[in-house]
C-alpha positions as CSV (number, residue, x, y, z in Angstrom):
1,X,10.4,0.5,-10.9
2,X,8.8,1.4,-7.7
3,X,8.0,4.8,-7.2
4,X,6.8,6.7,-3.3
5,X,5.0,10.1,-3.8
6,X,4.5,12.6,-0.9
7,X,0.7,14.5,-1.2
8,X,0.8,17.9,-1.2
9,X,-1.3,17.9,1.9
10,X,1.7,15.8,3.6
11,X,4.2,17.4,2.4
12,X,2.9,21.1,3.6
13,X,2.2,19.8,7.0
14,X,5.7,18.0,7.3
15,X,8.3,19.5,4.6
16,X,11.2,18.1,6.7
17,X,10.2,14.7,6.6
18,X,12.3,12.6,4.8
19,X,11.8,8.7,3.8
20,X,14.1,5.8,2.9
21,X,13.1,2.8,1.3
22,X,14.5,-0.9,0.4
23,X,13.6,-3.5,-1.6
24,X,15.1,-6.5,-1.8
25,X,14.5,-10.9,-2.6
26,X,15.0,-12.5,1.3
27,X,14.1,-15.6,2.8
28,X,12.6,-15.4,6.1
29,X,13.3,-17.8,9.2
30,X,12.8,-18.0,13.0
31,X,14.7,-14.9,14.1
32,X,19.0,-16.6,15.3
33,X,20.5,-16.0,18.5
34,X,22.8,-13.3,16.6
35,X,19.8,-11.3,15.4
36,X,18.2,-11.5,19.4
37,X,21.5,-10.7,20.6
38,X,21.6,-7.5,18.6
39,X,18.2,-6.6,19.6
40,X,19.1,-6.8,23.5
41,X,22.2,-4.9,23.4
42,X,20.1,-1.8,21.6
43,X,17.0,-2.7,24.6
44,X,20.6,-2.3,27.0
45,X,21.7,0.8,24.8
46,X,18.2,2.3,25.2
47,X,17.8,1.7,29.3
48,X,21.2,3.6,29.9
49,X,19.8,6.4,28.6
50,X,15.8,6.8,28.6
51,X,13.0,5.8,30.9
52,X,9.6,5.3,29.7
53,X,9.0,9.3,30.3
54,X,12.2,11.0,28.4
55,X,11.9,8.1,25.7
56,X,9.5,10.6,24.0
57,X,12.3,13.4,24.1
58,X,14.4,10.8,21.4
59,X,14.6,12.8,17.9
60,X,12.8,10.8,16.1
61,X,10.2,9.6,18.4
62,X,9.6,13.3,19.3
63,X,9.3,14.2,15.6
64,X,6.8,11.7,14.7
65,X,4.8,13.0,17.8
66,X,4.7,16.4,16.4
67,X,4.1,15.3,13.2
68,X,0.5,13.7,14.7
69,X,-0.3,16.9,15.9
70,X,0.2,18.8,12.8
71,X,-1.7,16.0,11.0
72,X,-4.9,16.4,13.5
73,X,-3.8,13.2,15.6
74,X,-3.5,12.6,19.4
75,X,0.2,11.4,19.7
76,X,-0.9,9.3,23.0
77,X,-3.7,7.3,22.3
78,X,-2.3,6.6,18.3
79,X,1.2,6.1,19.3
80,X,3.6,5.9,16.9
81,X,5.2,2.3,16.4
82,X,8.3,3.6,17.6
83,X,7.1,4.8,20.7
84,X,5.4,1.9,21.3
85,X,8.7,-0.7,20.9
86,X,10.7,1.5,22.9
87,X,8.2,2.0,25.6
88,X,7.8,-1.6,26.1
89,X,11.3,-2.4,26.0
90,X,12.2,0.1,28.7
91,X,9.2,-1.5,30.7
92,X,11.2,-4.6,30.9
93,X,8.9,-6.2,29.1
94,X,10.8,-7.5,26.4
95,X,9.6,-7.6,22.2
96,X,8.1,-10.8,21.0
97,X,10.1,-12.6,18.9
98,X,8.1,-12.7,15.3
99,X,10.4,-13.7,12.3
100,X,13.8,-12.5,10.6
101,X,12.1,-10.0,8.9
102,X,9.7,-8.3,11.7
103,X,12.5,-8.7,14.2
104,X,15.1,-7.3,12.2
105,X,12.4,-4.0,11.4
106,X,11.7,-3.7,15.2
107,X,15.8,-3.7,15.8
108,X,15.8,-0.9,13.0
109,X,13.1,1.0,14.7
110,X,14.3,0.6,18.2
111,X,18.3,1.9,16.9
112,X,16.9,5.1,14.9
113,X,13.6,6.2,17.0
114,X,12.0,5.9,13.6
115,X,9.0,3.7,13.2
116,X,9.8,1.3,10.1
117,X,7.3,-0.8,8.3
118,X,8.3,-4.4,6.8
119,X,6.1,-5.4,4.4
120,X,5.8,-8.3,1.9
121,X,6.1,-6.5,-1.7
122,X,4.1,-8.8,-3.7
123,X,0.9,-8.0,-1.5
124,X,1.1,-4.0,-2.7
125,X,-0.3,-3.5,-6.2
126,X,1.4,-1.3,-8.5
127,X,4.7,0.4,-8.6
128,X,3.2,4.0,-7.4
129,X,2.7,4.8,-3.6
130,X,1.3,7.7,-2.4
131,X,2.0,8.7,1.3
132,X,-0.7,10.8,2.4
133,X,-3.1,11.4,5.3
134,X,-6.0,9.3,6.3
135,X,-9.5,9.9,5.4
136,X,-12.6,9.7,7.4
137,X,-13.8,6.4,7.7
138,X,-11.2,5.0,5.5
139,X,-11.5,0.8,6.1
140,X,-8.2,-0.2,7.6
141,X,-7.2,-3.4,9.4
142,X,-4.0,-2.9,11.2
143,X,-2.0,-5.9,12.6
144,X,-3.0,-6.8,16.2
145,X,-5.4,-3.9,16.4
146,X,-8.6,-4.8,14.3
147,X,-10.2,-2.1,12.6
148,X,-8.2,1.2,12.8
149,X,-9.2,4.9,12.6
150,X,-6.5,6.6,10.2
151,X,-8.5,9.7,9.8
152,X,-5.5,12.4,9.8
153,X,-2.7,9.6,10.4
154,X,0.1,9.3,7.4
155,X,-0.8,6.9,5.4
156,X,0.6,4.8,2.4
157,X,-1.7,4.0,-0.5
158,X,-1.0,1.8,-3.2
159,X,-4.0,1.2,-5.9
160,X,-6.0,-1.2,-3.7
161,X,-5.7,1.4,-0.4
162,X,-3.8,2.2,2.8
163,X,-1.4,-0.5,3.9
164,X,0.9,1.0,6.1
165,X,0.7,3.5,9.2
166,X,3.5,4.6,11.8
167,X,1.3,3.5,14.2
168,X,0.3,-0.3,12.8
169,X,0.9,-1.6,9.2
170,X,-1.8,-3.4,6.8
171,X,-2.5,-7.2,7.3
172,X,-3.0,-6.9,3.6
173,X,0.7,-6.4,3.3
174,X,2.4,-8.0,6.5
175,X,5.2,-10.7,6.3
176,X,5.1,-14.5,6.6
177,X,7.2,-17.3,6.4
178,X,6.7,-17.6,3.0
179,X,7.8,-13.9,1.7
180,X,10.3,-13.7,-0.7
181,X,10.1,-10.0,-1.6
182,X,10.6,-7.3,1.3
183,X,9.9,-3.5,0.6
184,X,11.4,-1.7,4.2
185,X,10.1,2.1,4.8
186,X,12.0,4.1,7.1
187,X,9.7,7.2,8.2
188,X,12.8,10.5,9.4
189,X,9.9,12.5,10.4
190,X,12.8,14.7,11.9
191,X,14.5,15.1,8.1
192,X,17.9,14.1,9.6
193,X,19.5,12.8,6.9
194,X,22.7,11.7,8.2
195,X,20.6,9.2,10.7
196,X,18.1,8.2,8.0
197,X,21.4,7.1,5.8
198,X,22.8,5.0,8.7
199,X,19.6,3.1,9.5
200,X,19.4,2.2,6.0
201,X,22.7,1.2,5.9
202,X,21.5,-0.9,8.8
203,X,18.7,-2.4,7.0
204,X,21.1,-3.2,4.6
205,X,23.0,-5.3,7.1
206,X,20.9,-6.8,8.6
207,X,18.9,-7.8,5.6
208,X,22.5,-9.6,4.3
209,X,23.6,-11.0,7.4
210,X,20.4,-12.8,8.5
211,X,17.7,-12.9,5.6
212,X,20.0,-14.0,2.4
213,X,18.8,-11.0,0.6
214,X,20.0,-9.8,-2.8
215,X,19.1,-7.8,-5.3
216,X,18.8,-5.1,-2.4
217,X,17.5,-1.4,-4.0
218,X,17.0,1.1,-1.8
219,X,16.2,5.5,-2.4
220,X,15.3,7.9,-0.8
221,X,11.8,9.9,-1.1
């Protein structure tokens, strides 16, 4: 049974953050005109309300900004994954359309302000994560971005090493057409719960309605 463990230098740093997490068997597929449709009336949900300046006054995106800064991180040039969907979004610019399952965690980020990783859960070895902070030259190559330097950023570790950030997950661990096994983390870094239980209830939609999961898990941590 898979296990997520907070270190105690997180957790002293952050004690109100709170994480959800969801496993589940899925098929992925090019993402349906339903699922796009979804996304665009959150992008039209979003615009009515932020601009690319107040976006970083959303709970949740604000939150996770803090969080950096507690952590020893510059908020602006590591932006959260959150920040960075919702930035580009309200720029007009549209999200590029992926798969099921990276387009369904970027419609789960964009709803909550919460940056979300999808990953493929037969790539992370071991039922034990640890989410912890970054270490000095720790080797890490994050999806799109190359090398990345997680010094001070959160940071989940299973027993091979860091494959997911809330700025940019693992390739190690990132989804293809060929995953069968999805584990979804769902970083509250502003410990509401009540928001945290709706976007995994969300998750748990969306995972039903356009991936053919079942056996869904999910806890908290």
């Amino acid at each position: 049974m898979l296990t997520i463990i907070k270190s105690p230098a997180f957790s002293e740093r952050c004690p109100q953050f709170l994480g959800g997490a969801l496993t589940a068997t899925v098929a992925n597929s090019p993402t349906s005109v339903a699922l796009q449709s979804e996304i665009d009336a959150t992008i039209d949900r979003l615009l009515q309300t932020y601009d690319t300046t107040s976006i970083k006054s959303q709970a949740g995106i604000a939150a996770t900004r803090n969080a950096y800064r507690l952590f020893g991180k510059d908020p602006s040039r590591y932006r959260p994954s959150c920040e960075q969907l919702a930035r580009r979004a309200l720029q007009g610019k549209g999200l590029y359309t992926i798969s099921t399952l990276v387009d369904l965690g970027n419609l789960l980020s964009l709803a909550s302000g919460y940056s979300v990783a999808v990953l493929d859960r037969s790539r992370i070895t071991g039922e034990t994560i640890t989410l912890g902070l970054g270490d000095a030259n720790e080797p890490y190559e994050a999806i799109g971005r190359g090398l990345l330097n997680i010094e001070h950023l959160p940071v989940y570790r299973d027993s091979t090493g860091g494959f997911a950030t809330p700025t940019s997950d693992n390739v190690r661990t990132m989804v293809s057409e060929t995953t069968t096994k999805v584990l979804i983390l769902i970083n509250a870094y502003d410990g509401d719960a009540d928001c945290l239980s709706r976007t995994m209830a969300l998750a748990e939609r969306l995972l039903l309605s356009y991936a053919a999961a079942s056996d869904i898990n999910h806890f908290h941590y």
